[in-house]
Backbone bond lengths (Angstrom), bond angles and torsions (degrees), N, CA, C in turn:
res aa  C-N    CA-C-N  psi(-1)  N-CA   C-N-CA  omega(-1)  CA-C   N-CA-C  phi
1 X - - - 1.451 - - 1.528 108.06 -
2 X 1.716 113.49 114.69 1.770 96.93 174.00 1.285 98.12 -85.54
3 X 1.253 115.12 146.58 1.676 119.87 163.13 1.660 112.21 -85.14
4 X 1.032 126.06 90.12 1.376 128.70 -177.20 1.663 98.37 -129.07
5 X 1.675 109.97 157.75 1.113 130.79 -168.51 1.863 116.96 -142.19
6 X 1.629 102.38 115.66 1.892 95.10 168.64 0.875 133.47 -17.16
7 X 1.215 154.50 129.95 1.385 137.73 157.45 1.643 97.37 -108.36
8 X 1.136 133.58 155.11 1.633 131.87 165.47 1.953 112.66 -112.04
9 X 0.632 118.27 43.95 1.710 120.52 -174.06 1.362 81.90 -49.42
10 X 1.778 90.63 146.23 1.470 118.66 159.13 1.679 100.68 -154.27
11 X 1.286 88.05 163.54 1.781 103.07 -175.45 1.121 106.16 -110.72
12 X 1.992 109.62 126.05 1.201 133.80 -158.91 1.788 87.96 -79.71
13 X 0.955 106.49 153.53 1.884 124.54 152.16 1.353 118.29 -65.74
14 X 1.174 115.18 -40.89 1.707 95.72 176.95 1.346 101.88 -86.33
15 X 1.268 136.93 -16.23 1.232 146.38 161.78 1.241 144.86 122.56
16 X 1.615 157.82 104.45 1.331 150.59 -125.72 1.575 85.89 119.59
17 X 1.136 101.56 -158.71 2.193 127.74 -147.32 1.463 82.11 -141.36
18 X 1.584 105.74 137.75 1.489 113.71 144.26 1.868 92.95 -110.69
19 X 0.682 100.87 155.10 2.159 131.79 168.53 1.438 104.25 -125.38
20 X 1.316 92.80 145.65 1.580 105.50 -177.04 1.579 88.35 -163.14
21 X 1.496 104.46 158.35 1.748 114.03 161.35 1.167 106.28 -126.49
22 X 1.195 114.95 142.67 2.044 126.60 -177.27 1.449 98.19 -79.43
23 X 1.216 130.65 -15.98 1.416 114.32 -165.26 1.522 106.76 -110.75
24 X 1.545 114.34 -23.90 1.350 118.51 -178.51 1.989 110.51 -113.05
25 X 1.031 110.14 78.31 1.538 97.81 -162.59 1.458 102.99 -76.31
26 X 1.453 149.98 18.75 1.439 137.35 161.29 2.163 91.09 -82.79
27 X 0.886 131.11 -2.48 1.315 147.37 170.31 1.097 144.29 -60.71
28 X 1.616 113.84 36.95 1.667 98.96 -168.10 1.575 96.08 -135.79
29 X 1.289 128.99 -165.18 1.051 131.32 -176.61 1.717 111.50 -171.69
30 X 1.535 127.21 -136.07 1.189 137.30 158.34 1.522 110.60 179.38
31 X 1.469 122.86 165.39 1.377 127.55 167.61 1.440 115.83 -138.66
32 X 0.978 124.32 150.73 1.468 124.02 157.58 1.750 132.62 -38.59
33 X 1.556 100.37 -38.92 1.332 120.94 -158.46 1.463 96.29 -131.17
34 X 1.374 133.58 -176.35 1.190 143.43 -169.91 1.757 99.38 -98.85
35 X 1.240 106.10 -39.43 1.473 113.32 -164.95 1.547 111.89 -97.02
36 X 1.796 110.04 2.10 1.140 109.77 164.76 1.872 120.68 -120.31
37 X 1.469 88.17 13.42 1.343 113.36 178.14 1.816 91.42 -88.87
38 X 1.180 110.51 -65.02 1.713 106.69 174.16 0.826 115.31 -32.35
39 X 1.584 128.53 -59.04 1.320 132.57 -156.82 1.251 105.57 -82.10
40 X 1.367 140.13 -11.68 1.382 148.82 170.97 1.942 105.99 -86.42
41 X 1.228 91.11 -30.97 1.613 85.93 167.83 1.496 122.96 -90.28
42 X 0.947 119.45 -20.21 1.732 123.42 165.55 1.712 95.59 -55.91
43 X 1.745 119.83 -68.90 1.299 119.35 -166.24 1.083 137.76 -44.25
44 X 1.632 97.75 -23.52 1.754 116.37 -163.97 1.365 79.50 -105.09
45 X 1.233 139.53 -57.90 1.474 121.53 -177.32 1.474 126.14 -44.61
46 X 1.480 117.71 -34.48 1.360 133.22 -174.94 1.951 85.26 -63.90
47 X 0.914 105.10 -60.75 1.613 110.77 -163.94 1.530 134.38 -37.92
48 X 1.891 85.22 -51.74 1.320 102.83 175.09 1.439 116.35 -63.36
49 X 1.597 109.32 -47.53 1.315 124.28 -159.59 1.598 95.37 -75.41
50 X 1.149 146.73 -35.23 1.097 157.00 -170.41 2.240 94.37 -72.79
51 X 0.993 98.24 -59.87 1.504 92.93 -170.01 1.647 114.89 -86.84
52 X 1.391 114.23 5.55 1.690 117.67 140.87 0.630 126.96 -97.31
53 X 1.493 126.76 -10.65 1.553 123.55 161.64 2.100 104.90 -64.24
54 X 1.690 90.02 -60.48 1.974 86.97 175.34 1.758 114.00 -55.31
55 X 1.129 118.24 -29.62 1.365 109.89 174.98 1.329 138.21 -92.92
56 X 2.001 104.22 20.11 1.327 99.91 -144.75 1.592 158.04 -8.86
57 X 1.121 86.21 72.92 1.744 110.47 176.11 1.316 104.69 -112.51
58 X 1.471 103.81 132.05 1.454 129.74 -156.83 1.622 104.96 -46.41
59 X 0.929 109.37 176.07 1.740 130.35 -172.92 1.565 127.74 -155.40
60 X 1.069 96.01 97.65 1.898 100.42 -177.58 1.827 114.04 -31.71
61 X 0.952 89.97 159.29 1.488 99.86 164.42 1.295 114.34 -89.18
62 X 1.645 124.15 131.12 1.644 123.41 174.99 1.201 106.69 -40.14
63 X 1.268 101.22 151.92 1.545 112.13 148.49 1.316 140.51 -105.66
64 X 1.611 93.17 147.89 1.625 101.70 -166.52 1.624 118.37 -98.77
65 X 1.137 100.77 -23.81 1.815 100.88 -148.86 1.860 86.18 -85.30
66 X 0.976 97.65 172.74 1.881 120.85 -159.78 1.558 95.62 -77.93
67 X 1.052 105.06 169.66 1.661 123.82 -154.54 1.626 100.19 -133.07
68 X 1.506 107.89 145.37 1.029 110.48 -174.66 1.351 113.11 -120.58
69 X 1.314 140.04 -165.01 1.660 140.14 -160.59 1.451 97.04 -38.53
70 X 1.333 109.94 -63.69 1.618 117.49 -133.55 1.911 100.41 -103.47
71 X 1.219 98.72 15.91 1.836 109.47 -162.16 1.658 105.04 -127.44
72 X 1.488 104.71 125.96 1.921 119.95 -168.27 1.353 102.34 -104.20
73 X 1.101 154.02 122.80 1.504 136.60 136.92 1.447 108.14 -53.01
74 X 1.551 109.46 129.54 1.626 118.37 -177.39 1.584 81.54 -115.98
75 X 1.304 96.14 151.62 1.814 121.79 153.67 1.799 103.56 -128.46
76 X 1.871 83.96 147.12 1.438 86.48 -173.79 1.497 96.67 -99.18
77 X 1.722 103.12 178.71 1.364 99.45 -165.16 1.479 100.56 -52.66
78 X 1.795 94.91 -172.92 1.602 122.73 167.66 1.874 110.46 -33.32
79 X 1.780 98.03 -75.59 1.435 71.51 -153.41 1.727 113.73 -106.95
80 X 1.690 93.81 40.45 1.732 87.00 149.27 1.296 118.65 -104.10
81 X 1.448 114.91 -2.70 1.481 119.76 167.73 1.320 114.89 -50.80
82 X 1.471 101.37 -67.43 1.840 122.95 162.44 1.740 107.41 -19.23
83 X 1.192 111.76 -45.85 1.691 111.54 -133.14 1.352 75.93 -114.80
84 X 1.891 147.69 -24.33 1.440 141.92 158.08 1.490 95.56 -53.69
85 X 1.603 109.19 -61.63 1.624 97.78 -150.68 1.674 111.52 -67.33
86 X 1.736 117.93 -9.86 0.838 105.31 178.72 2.035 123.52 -73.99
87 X 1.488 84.79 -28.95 1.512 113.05 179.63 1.486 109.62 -71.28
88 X 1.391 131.16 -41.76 1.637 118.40 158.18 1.244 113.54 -63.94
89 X 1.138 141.61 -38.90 1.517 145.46 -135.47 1.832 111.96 -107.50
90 X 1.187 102.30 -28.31 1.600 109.06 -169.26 1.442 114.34 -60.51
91 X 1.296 130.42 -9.31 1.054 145.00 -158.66 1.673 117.72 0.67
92 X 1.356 136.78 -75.69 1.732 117.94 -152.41 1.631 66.31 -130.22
93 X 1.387 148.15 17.13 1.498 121.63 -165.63 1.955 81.42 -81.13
94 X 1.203 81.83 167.74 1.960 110.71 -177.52 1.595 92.18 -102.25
95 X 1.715 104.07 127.41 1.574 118.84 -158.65 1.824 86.40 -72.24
96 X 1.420 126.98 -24.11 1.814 95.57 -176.99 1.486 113.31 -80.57
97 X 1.415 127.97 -12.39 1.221 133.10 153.96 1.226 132.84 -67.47
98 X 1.628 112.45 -54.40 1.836 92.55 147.35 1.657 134.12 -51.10
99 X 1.073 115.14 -6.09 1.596 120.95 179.87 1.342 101.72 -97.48
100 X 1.224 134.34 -27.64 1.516 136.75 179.35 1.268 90.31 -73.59
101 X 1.421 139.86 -94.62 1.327 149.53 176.88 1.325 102.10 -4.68
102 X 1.610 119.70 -70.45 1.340 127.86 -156.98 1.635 108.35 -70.56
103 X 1.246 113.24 -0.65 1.494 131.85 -154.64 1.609 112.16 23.26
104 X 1.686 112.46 63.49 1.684 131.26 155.11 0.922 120.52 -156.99
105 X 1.497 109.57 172.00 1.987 116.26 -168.79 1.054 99.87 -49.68
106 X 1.387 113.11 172.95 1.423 132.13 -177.28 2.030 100.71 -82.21
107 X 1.425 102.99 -16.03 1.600 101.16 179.93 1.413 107.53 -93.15
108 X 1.002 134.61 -5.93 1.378 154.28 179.62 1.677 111.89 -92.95
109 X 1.286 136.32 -22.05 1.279 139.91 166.29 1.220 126.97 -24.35
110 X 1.414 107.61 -51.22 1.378 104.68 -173.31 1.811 105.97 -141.00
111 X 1.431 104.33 22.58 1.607 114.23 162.19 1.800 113.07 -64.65
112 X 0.924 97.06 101.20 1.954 94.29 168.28 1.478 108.10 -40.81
113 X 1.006 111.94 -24.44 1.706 112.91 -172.21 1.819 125.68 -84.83
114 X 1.553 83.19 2.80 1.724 85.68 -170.25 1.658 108.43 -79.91
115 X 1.263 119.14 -30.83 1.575 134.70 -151.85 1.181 116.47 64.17
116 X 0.897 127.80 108.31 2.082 123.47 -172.10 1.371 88.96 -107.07
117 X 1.212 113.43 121.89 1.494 113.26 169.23 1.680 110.04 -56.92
118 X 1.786 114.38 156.97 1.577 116.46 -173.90 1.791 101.60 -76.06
119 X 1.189 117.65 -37.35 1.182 118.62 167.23 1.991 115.80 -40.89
120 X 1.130 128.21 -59.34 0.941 148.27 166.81 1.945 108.78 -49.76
121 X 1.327 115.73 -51.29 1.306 116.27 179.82 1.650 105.20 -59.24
122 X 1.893 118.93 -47.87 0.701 136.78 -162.21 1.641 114.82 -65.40
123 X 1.158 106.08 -49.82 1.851 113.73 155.96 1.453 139.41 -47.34
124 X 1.548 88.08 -34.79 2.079 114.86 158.45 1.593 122.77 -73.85
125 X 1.596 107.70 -13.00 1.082 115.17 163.09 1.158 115.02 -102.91
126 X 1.081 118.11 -36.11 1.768 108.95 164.87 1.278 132.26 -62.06
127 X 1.543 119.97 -7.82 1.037 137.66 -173.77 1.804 108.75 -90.32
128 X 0.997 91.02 -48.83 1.787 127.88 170.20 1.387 105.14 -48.49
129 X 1.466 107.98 -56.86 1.410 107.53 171.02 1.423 103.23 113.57
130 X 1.649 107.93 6.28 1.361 110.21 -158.90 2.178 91.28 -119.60
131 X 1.391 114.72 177.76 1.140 102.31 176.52 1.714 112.37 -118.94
132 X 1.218 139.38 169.61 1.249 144.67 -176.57 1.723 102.44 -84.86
133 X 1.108 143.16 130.77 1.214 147.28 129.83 1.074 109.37 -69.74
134 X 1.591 126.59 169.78 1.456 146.14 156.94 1.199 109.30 -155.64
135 X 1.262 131.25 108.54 1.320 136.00 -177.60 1.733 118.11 -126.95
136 X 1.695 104.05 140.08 1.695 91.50 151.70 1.153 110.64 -120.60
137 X 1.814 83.59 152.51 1.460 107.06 -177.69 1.412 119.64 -104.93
């Protein structure tokens, strides 16, 4: 599963990038430049997605389908990826058994902030039935 997210950039008239995401609307930002419009959309994405995960309030599903002129796939950092894929993927497991596995509290599950070792992710996927990737992109 990549965890990636829309971005919609468009270019303001007086001039710079607005960013926005269709799926996360507390989500938008702007840049001067195109390449600091990205980098402003990774941050604000890290943010949001990070503080609905702590507030549990719901969370879209990535997106997959292809992108057009004015549209980026963002990924957020490392370990809210971790702490998404744990949050799609966990399906019927019982949260004190994913915390044993994951070796942390049961409030710690799906905090980006815990660090779950890959070893540990990797056992949750085997369990899952599913396998761990690690890739760079």
């Amino acid at each position: 599963m990549s965890i990636q997210y829309k971005a919609i950039i468009t270019r303001e008239e007086e001039g710079g990038f607005f960013v926005q995401f269709s799926t996360i609307n507390e989500a938008f930002t702007e840049g001067k430049t195109l390449s600091e419009g990205l980098i402003h959309a990774q941050e604000v994405l890290n943010l949001s997605l990070e503080g609905r995960l702590e507030d549990g309030i719901e969370i879209p599903s990535p997106n997959v389908e292809a992108c057009t002129e004015n549209e980026y796939l963002i990924s957020p950092e490392a370990s809210i990826q971790s702490a998404l894929l744990i949050h799609f993927n966990r399906g019927n497991l019982p949260p004190i058994e994913l915390a044993n596995i994951l070796e942390v509290s049961i409030q710690e599950i799906e905090n980006p902030k815990n660090n779950i070792k890959l070893k540990s992710l990797e056992k949750l996927a085997n369990i899952m039935g599913k396998k761990l990737i690690v890739d760079f992109a």
